[in-house]
PAZAPA-4460 file (N, C-alpha, C; in steps of 0.05 Angstrom, whole numbers, plus 32768, in hexadecimal, padded with zeros to 4 digits):
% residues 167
    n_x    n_y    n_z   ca_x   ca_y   ca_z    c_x    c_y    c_z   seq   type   mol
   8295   7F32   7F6B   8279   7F2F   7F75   826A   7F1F   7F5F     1      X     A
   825C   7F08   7F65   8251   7EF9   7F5A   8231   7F09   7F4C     2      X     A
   8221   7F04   7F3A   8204   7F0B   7F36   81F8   7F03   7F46     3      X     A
   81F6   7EEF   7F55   81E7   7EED   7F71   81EC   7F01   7F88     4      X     A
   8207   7F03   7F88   820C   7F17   7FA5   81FA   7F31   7F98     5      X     A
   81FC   7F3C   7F84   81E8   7F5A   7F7A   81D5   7F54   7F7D     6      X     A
   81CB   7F41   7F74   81A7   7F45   7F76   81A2   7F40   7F8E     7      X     A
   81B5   7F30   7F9C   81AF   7F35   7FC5   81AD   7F48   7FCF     8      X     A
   81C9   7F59   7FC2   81C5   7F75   7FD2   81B3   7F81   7FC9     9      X     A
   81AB   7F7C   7FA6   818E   7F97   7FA7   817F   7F90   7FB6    10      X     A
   8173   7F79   7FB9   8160   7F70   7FC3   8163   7F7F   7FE2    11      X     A
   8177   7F78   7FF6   8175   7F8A   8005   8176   7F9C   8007    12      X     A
   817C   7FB0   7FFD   8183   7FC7   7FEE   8166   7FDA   7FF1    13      X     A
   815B   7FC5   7FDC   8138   7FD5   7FD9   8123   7FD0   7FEF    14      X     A
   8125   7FBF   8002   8115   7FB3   800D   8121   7FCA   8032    15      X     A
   8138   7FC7   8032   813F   7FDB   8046   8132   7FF7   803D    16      X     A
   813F   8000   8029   8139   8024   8023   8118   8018   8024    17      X     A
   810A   8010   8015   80E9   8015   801C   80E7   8017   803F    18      X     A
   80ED   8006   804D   80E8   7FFF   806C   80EB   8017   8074    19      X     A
   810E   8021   806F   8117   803B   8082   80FE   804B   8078    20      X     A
   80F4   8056   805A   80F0   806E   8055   80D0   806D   8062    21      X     A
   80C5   8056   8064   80A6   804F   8075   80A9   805C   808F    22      X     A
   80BF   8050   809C   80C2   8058   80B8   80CB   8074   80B8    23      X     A
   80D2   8079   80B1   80E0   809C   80AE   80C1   80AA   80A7    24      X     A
   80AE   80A7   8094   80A0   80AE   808B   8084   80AE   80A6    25      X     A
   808C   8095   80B4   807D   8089   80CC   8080   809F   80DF    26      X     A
   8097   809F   80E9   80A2   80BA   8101   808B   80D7   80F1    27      X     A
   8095   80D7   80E5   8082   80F7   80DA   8067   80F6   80E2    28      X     A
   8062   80E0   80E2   8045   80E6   80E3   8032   80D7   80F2    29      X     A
   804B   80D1   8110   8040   80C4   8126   8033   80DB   812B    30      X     A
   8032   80F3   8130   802E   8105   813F   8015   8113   813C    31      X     A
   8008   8109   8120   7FE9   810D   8116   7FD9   80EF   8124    32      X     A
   7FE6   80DC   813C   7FD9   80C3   8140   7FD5   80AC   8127    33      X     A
   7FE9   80B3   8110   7FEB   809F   8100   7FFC   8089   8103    34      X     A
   7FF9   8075   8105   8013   8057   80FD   800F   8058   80E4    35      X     A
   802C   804B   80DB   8031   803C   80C3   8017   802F   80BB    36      X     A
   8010   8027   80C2   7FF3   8012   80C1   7FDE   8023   80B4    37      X     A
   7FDA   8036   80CC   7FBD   8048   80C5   7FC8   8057   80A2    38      X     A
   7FE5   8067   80AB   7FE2   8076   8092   7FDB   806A   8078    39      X     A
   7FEE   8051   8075   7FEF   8045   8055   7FD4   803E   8052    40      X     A
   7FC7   802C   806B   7FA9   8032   805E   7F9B   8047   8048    41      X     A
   7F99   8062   8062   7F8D   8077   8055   7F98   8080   803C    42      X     A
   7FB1   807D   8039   7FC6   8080   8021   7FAE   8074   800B    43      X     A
   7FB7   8054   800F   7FAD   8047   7FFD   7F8E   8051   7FF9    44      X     A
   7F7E   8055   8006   7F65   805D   8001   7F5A   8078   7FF2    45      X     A
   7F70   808C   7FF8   7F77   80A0   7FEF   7F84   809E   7FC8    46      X     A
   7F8A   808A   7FCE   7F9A   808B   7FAA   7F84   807B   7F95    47      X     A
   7F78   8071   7FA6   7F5B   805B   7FA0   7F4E   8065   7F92    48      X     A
   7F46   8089   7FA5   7F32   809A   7F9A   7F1A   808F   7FA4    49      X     A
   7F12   8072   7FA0   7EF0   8069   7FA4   7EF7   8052   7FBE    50      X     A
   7EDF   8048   7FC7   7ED7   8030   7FDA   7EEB   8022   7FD1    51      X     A
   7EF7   800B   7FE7   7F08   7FF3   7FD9   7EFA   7FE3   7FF9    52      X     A
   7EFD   7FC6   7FE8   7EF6   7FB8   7FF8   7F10   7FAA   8012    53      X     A
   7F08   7F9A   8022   7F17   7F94   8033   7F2A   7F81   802A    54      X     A
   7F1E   7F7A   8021   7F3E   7F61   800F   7F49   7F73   7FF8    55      X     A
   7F41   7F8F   7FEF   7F4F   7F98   7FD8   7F6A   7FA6   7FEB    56      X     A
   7F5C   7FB4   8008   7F6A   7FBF   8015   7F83   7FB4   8021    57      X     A
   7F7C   7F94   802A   7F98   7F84   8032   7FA7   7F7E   801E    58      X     A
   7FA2   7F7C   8008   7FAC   7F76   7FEE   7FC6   7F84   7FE6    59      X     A
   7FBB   7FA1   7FE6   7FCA   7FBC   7FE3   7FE2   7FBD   7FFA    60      X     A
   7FD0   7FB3   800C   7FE4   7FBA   8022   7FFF   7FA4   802A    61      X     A
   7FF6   7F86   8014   800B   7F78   8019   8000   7F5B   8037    62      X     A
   7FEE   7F66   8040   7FE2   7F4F   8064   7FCA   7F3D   805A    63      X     A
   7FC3   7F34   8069   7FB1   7F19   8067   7F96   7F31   806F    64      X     A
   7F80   7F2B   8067   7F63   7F34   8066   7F5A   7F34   8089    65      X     A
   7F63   7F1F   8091   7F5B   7F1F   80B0   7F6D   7F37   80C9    66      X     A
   7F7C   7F40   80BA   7F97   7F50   80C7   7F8B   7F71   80C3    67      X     A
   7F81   7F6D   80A5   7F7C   7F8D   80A4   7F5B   7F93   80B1    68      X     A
   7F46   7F7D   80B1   7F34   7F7E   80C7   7F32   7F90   80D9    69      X     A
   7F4C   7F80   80E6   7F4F   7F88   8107   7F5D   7FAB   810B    70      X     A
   7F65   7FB5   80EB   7F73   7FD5   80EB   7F54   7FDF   80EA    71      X     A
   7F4B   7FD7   80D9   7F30   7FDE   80CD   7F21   7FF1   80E3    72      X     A
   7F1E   7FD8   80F8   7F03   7FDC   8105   7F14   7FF9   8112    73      X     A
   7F29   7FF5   8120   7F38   8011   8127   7F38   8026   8117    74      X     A
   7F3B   8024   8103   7F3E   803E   80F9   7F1D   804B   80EE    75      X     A
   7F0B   803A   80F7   7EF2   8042   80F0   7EE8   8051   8111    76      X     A
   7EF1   803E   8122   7EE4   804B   813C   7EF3   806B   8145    77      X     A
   7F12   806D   8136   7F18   8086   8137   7F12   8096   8126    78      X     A
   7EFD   8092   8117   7EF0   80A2   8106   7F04   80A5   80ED    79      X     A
   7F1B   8098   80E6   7F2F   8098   80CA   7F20   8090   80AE    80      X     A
   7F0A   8076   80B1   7EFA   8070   809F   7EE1   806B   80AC    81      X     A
   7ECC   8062   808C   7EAE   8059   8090   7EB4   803E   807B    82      X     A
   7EA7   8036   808B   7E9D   8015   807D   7E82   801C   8079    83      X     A
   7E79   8007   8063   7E58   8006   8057   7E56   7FEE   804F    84      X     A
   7E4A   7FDF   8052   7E42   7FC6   803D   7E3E   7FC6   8025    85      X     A
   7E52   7FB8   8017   7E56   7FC0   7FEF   7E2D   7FB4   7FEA    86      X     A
   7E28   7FCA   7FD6   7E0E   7FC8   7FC4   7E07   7FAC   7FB8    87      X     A
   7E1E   7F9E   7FB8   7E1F   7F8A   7F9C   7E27   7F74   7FA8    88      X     A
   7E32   7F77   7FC6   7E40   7F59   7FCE   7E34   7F60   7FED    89      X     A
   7E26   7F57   7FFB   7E23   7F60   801C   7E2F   7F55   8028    90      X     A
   7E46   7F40   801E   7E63   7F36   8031   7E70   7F4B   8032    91      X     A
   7E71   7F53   8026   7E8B   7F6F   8014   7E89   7F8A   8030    92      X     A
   7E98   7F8D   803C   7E99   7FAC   8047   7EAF   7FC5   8036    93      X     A
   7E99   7FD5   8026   7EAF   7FEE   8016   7EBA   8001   8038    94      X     A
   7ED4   8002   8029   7EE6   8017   803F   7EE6   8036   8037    95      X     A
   7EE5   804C   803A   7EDE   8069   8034   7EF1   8072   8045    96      X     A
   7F02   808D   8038   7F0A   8095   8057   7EF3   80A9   8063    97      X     A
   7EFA   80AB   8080   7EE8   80BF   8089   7EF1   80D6   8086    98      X     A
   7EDF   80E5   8099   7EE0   8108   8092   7F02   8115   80A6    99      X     A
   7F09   80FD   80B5   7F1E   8101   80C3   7F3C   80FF   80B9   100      X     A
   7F35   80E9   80A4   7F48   80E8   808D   7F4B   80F3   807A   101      X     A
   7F3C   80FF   8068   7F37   8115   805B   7F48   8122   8065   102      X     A
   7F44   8131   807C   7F4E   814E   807F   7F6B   814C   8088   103      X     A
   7F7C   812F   8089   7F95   8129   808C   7FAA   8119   8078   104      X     A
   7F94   811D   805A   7F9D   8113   804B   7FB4   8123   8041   105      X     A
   7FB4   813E   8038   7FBC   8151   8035   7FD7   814D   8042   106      X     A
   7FD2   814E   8061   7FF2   814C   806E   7FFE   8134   806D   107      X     A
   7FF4   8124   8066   8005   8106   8062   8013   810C   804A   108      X     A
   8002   8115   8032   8011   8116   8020   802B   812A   8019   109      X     A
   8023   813E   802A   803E   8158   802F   804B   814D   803F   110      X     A
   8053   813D   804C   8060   812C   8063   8073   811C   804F   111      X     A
   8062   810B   8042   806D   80FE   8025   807F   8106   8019   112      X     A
   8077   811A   8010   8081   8130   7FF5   809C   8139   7FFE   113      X     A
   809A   8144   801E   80AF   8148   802B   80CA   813A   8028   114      X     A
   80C6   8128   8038   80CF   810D   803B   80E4   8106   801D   115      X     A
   80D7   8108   8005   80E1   80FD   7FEF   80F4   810B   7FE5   116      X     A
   80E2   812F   7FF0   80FE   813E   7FE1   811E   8132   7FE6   117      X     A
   8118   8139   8007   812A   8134   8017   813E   8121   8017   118      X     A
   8131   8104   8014   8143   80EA   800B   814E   80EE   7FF5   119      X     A
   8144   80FF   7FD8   814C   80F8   7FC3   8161   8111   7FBE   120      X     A
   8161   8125   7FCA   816D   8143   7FC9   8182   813C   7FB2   121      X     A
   8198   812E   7FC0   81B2   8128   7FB3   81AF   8116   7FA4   122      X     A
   8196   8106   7F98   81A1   80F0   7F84   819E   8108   7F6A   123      X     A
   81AA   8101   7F58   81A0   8109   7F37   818C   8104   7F2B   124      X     A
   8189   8118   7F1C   8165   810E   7F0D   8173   80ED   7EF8   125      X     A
   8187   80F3   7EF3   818E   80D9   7EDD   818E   80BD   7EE7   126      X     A
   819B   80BD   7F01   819C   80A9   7F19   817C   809C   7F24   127      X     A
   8174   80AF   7F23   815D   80B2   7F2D   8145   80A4   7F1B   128      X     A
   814A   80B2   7F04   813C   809C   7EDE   8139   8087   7EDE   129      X     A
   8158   8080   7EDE   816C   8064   7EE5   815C   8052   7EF7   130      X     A
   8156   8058   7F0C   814F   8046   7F26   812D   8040   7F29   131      X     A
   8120   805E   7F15   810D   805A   7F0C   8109   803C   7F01   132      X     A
   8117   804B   7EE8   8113   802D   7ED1   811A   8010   7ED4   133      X     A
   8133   8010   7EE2   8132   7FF5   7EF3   811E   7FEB   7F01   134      X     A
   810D   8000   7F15   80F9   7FF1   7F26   80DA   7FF4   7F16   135      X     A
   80DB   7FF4   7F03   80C2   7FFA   7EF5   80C5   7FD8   7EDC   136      X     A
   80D9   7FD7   7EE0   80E1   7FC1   7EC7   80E4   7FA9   7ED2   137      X     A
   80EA   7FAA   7EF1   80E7   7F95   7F06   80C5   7F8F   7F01   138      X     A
   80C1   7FA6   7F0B   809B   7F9E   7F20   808A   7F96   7EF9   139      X     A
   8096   7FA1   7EE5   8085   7F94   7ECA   8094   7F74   7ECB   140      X     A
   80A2   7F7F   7EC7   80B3   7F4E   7ECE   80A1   7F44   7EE2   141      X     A
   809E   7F4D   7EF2   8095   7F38   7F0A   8074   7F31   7EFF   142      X     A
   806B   7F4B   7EF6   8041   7F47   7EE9   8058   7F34   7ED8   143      X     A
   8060   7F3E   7ECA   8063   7F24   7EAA   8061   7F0A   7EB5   144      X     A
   8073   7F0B   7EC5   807A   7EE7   7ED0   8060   7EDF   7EE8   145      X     A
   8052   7EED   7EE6   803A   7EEB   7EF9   8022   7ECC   7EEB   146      X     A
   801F   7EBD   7EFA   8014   7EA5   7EED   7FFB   7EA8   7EF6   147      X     A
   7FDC   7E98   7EE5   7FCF   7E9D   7EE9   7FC1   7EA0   7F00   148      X     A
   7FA8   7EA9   7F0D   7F9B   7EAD   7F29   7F9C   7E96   7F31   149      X     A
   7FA0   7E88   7F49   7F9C   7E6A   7F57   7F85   7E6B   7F62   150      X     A
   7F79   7E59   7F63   7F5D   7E4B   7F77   7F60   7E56   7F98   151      X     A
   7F55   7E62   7FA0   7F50   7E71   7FBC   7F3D   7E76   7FC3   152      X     A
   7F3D   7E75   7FE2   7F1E   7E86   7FEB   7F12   7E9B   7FDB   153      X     A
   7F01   7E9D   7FDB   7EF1   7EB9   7FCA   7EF0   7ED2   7FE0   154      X     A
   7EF6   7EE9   7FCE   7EF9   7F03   7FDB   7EDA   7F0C   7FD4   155      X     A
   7EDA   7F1D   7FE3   7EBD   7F32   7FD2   7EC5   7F37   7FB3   156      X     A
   7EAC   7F2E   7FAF   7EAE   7F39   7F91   7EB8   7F29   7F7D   157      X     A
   7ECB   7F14   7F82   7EDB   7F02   7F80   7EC7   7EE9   7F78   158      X     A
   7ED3   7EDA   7F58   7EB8   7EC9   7F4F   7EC8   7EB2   7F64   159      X     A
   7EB4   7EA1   7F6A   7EB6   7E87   7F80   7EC4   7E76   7F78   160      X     A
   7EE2   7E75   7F86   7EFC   7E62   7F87   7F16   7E6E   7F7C   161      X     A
   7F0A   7E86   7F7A   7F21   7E9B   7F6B   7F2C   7EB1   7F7B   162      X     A
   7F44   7EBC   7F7F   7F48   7ED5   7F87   7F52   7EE6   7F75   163      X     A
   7F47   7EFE   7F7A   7F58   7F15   7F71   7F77   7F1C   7F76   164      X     A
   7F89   7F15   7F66   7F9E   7F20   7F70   7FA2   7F42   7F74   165      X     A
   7FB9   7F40   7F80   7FC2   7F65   7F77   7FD6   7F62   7F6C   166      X     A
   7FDA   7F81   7F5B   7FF4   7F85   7F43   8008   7F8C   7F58   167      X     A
***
């Protein structure tokens, strides 16, 4: 096996196990009326702690600013979040969760917690270190080799011709 064929298979490798363990994670918690979509939101908003704006939120999430919009306005009319107009930017809409998410944060995360035991039962804590430190030594390589911000539309908040990346 060549060093190309390995880093193919990790590559698939990691990119499958994330997918399956989303969708597995997904099934759990169709049944609270969450998608994949809605939860990682609230996830993400939830690990936030504070307001994040709408391009911080697609950011996190990996989609284009016009994609998470269109979750947005849904998960506001089902009462999941509150939008406000940021203090400092009146383009800017901050995302909050609501009082509906709140009280389902809790089970997403025991859903989670679940979930992890479960997958990991049988690996070893050493194995486990291991695969840590590999993917932790990946995602610091990739910031390292990260080149400076490029010229882009402006986000909220964002000085004019610049974007914010995410880590």
């Amino acid at each position: 096996m060549s060093p190309g064929d390995t880093t193919e298979i990790f590559g698939q490798l990691l990119h499958g196990t994330a997918r399956a363990w989303r969708q597995k994670l997904d099934e759990r918690l169709k049944p609270m009326g969450l998608s994949q979509a809605k939860w990682r939101t609230l996830m993400h908003l939830s690990i936030a702690g504070d307001a994040l704006t709408q391009a911080e939120i697609a950011a996190r999430l990996g989609v284009e600013e016009p994609s998470v919009v269109t979750l947005l306005h849904r998960l506001e009319r089902e009462d999941w979040i509150t939008r406000t107009n940021s203090a400092l930017d009146r383009r800017c809409k901050m995302v909050l969760l609501g009082r509906r998410a709140q009280r389902v944060i809790a089970q997403i995360n025991s859903s989670a917690k679940t979930l992890r035991h479960e997958l990991l039962a049988d690996i070893s804590t050493p194995d486990l270190q291991m695969c840590m430190k590999v993917l932790a030594r990946i995602q610091r390589s990739r910031r390292e080799k990260r080149q400076a911000p490029r010229p882009r539309r402006a986000g909220c908040g964002a000085p004019v011709g610049w974007a914010q990346r995410p880590d």
